[in-house]
N, C-alpha and C positions, 0 to 999 in steps of 0.2 A: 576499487576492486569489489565486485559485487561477491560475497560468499553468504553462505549458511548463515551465520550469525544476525548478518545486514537484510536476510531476508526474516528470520525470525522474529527481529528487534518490530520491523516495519508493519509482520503482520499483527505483533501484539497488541502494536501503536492504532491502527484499522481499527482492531476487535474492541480496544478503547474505547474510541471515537463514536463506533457503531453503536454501542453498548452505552455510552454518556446520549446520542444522539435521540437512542430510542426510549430511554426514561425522560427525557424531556419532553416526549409525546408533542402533539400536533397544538395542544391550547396551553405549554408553557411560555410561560411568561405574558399571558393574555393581559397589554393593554400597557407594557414594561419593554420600552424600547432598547434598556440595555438587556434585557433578558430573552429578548429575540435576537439583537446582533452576537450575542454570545451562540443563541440556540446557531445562527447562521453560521458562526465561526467552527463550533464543531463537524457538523453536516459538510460544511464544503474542505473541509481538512480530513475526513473521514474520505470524501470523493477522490480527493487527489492524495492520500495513501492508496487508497486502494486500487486508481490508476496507475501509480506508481509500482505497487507491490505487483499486478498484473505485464506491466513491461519490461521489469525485473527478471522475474519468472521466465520471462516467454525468452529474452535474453541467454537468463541460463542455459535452459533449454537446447537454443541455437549454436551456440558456441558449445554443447556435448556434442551435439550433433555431426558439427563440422570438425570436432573433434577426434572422432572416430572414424570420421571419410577419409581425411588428411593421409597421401601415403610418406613414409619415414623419406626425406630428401635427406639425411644424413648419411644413410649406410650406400654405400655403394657397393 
């Protein structure tokens, strides 16, 4: 069940990853092969948060949508 919470949780986890990503800047770990497969491991878990936080969203979004098209099949 995607709700509020699971999308909040996910963008903070993003703004994390973003934020660890970009203080590691472009010449961390220059020349430190575990200090680039880490630099990697951030960046591409940053990517697919934020992929994910994006089809999430767009998710919600659809399912209000159809939600309010829907006419009532219960009342007759």
């Amino acid at each position: 069940m995607i709700n509020r919470k699971t999308l909040i949780v996910l963008a903070a986890v993003t703004f994390v990853l973003f934020g660890a990503s970009a203080a590691m800047g472009q010449n961390f770990g220059e020349g430190n092969a575990l200090l680039w497969t880490i630099g990697d491991i951030v960046w591409f878990g940053f990517l697919g948060c934020a992929l994910a936080l994006i089809v999430l969203s767009a998710t919600v979004l659809v399912r209000a949508m159809n939600r309010g098209r829907r006419p009532n099949s219960g009342s007759a």
